[in-house]
C-alpha positions in Angstrom: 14.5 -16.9 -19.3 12.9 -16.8 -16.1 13.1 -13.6 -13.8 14.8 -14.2 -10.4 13.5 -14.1 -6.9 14.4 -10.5 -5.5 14.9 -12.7 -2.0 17.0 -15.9 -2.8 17.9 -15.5 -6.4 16.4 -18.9 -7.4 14.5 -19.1 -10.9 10.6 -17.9 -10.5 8.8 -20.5 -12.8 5.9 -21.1 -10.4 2.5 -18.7 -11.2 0.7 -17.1 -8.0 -1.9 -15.0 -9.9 -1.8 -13.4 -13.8 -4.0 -10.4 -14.1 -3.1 -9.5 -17.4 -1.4 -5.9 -18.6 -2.0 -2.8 -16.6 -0.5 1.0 -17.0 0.8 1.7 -13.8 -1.5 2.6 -11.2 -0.8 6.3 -10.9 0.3 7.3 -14.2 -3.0 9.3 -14.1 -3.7 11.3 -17.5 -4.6 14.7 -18.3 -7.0 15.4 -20.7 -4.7 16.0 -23.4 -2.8 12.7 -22.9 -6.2 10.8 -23.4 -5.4 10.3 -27.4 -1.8 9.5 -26.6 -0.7 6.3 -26.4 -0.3 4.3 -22.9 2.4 1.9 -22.0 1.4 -1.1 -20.1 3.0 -4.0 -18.0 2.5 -7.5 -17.0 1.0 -8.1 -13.3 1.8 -11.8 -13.5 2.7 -12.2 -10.1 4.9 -15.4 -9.1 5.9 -17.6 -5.9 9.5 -18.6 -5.7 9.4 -22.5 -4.9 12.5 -22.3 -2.5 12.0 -19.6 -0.3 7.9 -19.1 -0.9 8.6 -15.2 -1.4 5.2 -14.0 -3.8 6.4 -11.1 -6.1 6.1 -9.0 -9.3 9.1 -8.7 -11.3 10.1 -5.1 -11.5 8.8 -3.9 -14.9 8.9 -0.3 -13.5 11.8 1.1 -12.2 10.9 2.7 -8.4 12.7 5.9 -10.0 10.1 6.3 -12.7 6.8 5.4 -10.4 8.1 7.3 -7.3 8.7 10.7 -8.8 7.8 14.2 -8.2 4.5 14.2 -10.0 3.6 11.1 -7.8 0.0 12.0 -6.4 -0.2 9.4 -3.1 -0.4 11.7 0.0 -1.0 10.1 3.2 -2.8 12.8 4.8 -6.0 12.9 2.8 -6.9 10.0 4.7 -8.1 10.9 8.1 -8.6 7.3 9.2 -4.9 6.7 8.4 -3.7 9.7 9.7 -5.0 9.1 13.4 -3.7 5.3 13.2 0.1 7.2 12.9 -0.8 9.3 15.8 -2.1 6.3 18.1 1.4 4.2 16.9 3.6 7.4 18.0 1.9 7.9 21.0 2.3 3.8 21.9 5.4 3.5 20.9 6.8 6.6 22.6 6.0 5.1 25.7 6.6 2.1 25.1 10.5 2.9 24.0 10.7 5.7 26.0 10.8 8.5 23.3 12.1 11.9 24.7 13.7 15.0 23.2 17.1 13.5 22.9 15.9 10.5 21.2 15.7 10.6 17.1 12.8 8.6 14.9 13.3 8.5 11.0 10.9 7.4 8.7 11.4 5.2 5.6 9.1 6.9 2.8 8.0 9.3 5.4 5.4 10.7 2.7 3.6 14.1 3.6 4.3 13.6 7.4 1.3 12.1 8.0 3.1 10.4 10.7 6.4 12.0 11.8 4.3 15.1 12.6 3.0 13.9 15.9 6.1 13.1 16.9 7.2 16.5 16.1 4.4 17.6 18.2 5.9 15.6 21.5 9.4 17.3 21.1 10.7 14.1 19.4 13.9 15.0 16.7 12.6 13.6 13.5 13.6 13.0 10.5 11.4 11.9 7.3 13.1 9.8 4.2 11.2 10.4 1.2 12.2 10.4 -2.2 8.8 11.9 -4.0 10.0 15.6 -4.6 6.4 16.6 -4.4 5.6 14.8 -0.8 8.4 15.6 0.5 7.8 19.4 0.1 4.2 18.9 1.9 6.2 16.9 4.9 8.5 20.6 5.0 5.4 22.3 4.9 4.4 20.3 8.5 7.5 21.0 10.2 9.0 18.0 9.0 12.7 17.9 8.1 13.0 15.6 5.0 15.9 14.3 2.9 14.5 13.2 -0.5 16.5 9.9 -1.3 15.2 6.2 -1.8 16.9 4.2 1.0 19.0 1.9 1.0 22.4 0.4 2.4 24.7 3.7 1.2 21.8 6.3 1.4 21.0 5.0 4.9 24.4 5.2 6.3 25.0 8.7 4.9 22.2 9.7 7.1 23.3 7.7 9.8 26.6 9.5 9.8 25.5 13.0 9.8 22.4 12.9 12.0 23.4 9.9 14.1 21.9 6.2 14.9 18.2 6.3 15.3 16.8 5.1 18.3 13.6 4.4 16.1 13.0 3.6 12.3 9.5 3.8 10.7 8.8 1.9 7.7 5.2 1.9 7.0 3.6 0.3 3.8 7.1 0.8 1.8 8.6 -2.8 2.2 6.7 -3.8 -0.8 7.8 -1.0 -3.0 10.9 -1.7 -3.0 12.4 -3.5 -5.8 15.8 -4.5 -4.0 14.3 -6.1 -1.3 17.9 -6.8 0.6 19.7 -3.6 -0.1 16.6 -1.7 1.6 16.7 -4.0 4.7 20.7 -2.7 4.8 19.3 0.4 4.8 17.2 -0.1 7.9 19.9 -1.5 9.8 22.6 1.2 9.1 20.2 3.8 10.3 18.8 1.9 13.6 21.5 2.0 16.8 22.4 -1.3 17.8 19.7 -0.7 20.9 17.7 1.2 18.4 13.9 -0.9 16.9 13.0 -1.1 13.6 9.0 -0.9 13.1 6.9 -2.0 9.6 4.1 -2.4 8.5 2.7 -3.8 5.6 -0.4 -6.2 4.5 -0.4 -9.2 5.7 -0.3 -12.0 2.5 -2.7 -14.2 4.5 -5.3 -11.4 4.4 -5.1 -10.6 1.1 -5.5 -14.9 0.0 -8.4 -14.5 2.3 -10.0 -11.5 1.4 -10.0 -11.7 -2.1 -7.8 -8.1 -2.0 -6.5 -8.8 -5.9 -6.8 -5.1 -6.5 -3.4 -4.4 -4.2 -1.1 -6.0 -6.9 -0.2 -3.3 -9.2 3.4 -2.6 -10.2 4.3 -0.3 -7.4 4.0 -3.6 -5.5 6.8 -5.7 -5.8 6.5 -8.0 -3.3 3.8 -9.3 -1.3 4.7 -10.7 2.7 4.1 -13.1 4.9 5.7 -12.8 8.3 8.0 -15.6 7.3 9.1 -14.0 4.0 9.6 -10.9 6.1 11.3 -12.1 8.5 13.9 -13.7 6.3 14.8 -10.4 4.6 15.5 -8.3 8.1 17.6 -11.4 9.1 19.8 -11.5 6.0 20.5 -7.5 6.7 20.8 -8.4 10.3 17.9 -7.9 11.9 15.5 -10.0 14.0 11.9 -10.2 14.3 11.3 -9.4 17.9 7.2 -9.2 18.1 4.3 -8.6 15.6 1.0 -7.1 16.1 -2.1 -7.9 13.7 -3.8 -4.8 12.5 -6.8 -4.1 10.2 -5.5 -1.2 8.7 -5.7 -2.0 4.2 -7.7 -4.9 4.8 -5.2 -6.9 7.1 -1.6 -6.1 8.1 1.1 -6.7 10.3 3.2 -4.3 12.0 6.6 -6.1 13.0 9.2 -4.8 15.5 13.1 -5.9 14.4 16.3 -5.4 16.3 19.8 -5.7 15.6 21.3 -8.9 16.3 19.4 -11.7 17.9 16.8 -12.2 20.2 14.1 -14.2 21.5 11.1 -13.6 19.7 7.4 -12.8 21.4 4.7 -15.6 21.6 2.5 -13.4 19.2 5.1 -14.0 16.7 5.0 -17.7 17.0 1.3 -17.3 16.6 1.4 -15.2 13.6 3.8 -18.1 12.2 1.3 -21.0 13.5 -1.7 -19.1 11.3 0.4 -18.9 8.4 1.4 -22.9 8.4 -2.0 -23.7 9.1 -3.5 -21.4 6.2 -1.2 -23.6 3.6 1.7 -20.2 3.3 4.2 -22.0 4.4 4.2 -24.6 1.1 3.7 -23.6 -2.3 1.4 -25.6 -2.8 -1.0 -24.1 -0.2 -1.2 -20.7 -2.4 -2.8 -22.3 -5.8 -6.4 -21.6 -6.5 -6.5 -17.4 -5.7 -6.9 -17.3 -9.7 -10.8 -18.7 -8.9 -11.3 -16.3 -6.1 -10.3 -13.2 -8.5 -12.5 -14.3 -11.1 -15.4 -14.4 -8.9 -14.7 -10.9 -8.0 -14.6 -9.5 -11.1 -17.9 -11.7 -12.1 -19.9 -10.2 -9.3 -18.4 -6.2 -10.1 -19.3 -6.5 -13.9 -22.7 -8.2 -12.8 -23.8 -5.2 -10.6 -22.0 -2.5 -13.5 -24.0 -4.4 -16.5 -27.1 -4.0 -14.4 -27.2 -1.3 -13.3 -26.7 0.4 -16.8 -29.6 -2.0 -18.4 -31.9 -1.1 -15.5 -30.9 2.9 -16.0 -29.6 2.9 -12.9 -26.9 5.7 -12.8 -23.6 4.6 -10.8 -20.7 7.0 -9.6 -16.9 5.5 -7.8 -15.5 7.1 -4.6 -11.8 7.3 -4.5 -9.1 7.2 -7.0 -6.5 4.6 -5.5 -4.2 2.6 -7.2 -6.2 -0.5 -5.8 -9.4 0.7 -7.5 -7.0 1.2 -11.5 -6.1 -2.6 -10.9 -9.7 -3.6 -10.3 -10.9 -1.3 -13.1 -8.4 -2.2 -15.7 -8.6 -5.9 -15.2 -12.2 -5.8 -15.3 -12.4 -4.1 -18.3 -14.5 -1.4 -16.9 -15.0 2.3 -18.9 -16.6 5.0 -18.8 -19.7 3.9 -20.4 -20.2 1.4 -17.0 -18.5 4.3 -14.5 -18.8 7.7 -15.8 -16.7 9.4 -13.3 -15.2 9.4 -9.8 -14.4 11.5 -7.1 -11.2 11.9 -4.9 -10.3 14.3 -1.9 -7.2 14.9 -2.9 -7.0 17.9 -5.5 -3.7 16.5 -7.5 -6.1 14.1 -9.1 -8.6 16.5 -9.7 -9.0 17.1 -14.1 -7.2 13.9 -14.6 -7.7 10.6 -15.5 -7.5 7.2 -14.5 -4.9 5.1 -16.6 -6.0 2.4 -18.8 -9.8 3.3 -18.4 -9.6 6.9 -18.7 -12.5 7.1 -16.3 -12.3 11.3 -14.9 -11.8 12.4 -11.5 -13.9 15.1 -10.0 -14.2 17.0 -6.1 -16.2 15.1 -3.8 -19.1 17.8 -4.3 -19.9 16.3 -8.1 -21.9 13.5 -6.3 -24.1 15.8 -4.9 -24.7 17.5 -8.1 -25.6 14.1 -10.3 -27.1 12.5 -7.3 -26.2 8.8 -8.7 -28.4 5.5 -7.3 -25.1 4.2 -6.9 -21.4 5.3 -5.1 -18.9 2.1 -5.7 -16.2 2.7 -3.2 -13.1 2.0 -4.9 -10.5 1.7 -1.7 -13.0 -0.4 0.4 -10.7 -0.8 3.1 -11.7 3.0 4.2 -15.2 2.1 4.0 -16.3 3.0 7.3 -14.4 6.7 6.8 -16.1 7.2 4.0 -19.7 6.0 4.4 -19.2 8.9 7.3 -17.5 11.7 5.0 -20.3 10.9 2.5 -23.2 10.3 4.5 -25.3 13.4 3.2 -25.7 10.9 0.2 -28.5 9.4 1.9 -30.9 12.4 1.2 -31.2 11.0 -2.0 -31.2 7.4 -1.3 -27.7 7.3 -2.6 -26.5 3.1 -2.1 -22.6 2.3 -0.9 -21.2 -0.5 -2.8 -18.0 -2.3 -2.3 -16.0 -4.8 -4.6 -13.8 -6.5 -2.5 -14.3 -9.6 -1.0 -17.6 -10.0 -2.9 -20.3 -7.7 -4.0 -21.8 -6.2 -0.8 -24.4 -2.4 -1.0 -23.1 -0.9 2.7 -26.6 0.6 2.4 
């Protein structure tokens, strides 16, 4: 029996993109899990033919992925962190923030965001059900209820802290497995004058830029504004404007308000790209399958190389992107022999599936490898800085993702 579309209940039959079975992307191991057996799930990602929404079925449960040994924290990305302080500052102006006003976050995270806010006087309040992350959000001064959201959840919090005259959800509307009952969440927390503000990648992005490594199971959907769109306006919200950024290789960031309105030009442009890229038919998403397979050609290439040639070769980053990548590839760690992360959760473990280990930053430094691949190449810039020092030793970048490419 075929799974049904999260959006529009209609029978998903159509294929987007197959990558195979995958552990999920941060079930990381510790080194005496490494003999135990892993469990893996399809990423056979589908488009529903009737309302074009591209999705994973939820093999995981968001309960089991999003729990308190989850390891993502926001704020070990410095890049990302000054992108939330730019968007508070902007937006506070631009709503006309103040002490009396209130902002919550939807998967608020370590308060990577919600902390500058704090910062301007602002009453916050951060959403996040990780038990882990949300401690680290406390830590910052960041009040934090630790809940997924949703339609009851949100108007609990409604009730008892009032309407907010701003809700955040950044890079969360395609973790969430019950599309709708989220969006019901965003509107009972928003005032009726309130704005609702996401962000997420853009599906036109990732067609174009290759970006196959961001499908893993915490991702169970994957937007275009249209698709987007459709799910705030069946929870009664509408799309009001829509700013293209280039944060994770491409995204939107959409402003939604209760009830209806007249959208902004931009988002009749954003709609016009779409239609003109093929999004807006099925039929104009077929053939990504060729694009991922020439990825993963040119990454094997360089790995199968290098290793003939002697040629040693280290990876930067641990992100879930880079365990998609790795697993569908078929890379281990006679290819990669380790990688390095700046966050210290993942330090002593192991990547699922591959098994590839995870060391401090300073290990490159002591092997000094010919190669660093950078595994979330959408901080490439960030980290070509933070590692710079490599060059003493004539250390070359490399990136995966659209194509082979050495930085330098």
């Amino acid at each position: 029996m075929s799974p049904a579309c999260r959006l529009c209940s209609a029978p998903l039959t159509r294929t987007f993109v197959d990558l195979g079975m995958s552990p999920p992307c941060e079930s990381y191991l510790r080194p005496d899990q490494l003999d135990e057996p892993e469990t893996t799930y399809s990423l056979h990602v589908r488009i529903c033919e009737r309302c074009l929404l591209v999705q994973l079925p939820a093999h995981v449960a968001a309960e089991e992925i999003f729990t308190a040994d989850y390891a993502y924290f926001s704020s070990y990305s410095d890049s990302w962190v000054a992108h939330a302080g730019r968007f508070v500052e902007d937006v506070a102006v631009r709503l006309g923030l103040g002490a009396g006003s209130l902002v919550v976050e939807a998967a608020s995270n370590d308060g990577y965001l919600l902390q500058h806010a704090v910062a301007r006087g602002i009453r916050v309040l951060g959403v996040e059900p990780c038990g882990g992350v949300a401690d680290a959000a406390r830590a910052r001064g960041v009040p934090t209820e630790s809940v997924f959201l949703g339609e009851r959840t949100g108007t609990d919090i409604a009730e008892r802290h009032g309407p907010a005259d701003l809700v955040v959800a950044n890079n969360v509307l395609a973790h969430v497995p019950d599309l709708l009952d989220f969006a019901r969440g965003l509107r009972a927390l928003v005032a009726d004058a309130g704005t609702v503000s996401l962000e997420f990648p853009h599906l036109l992005r990732l067609i174009e830029g290759r970006q196959y490594d961001t499908i893993y199971h915490e991702h169970y959907s994957y937007f275009t504004l249209r698709t987007a769109a459709a799910a705030l306006t069946m929870a009664g919200l509408t799309v009001v404007d829509v700013e293209e950024l280039s944060t994770h290789g491409g995204s939107l960031r959409v402003l939604a308000r209760p009830g209806e309105h007249r959208p902004s030009e931009m988002v009749e442009k954003v709609l016009a790209d779409e239609r003109a890229a093929g999004l807006h038919t099925v039929e104009g998403h077929a053939g990504f399958a060729r694009d991922v397979f020439e990825v993963k050609a040119g990454l094997l290439d360089f790995l199968l190389t290098a290793a003939r040639d002697g040629r040693s070769v280290a990876g930067y980053g641990a992100p879930g992107k880079g365990n998609t990548l790795l697993n569908h590839c078929g890379v281990r760690e006679d290819l990669l022999p380790f990688t390095v992360d700046r966050n210290p959760h993942k330090h002593g473990m192991h990547l699922p599936g591959t098994h590839i280990p995870v060391y401090p930053p300073e290990r490159l430094a002591e092997v000094r490898p010919d190669y660093i691949l950078i595994l979330p190449w959408n901080l490439r810039a960030e980290i070509a800085q933070q590692i710079a020092y490599t060059r003493k030793w004539g250390a070359r970048l490399v990136v995966p993702i659209p194509r082979l490419e050495f930085v330098r």
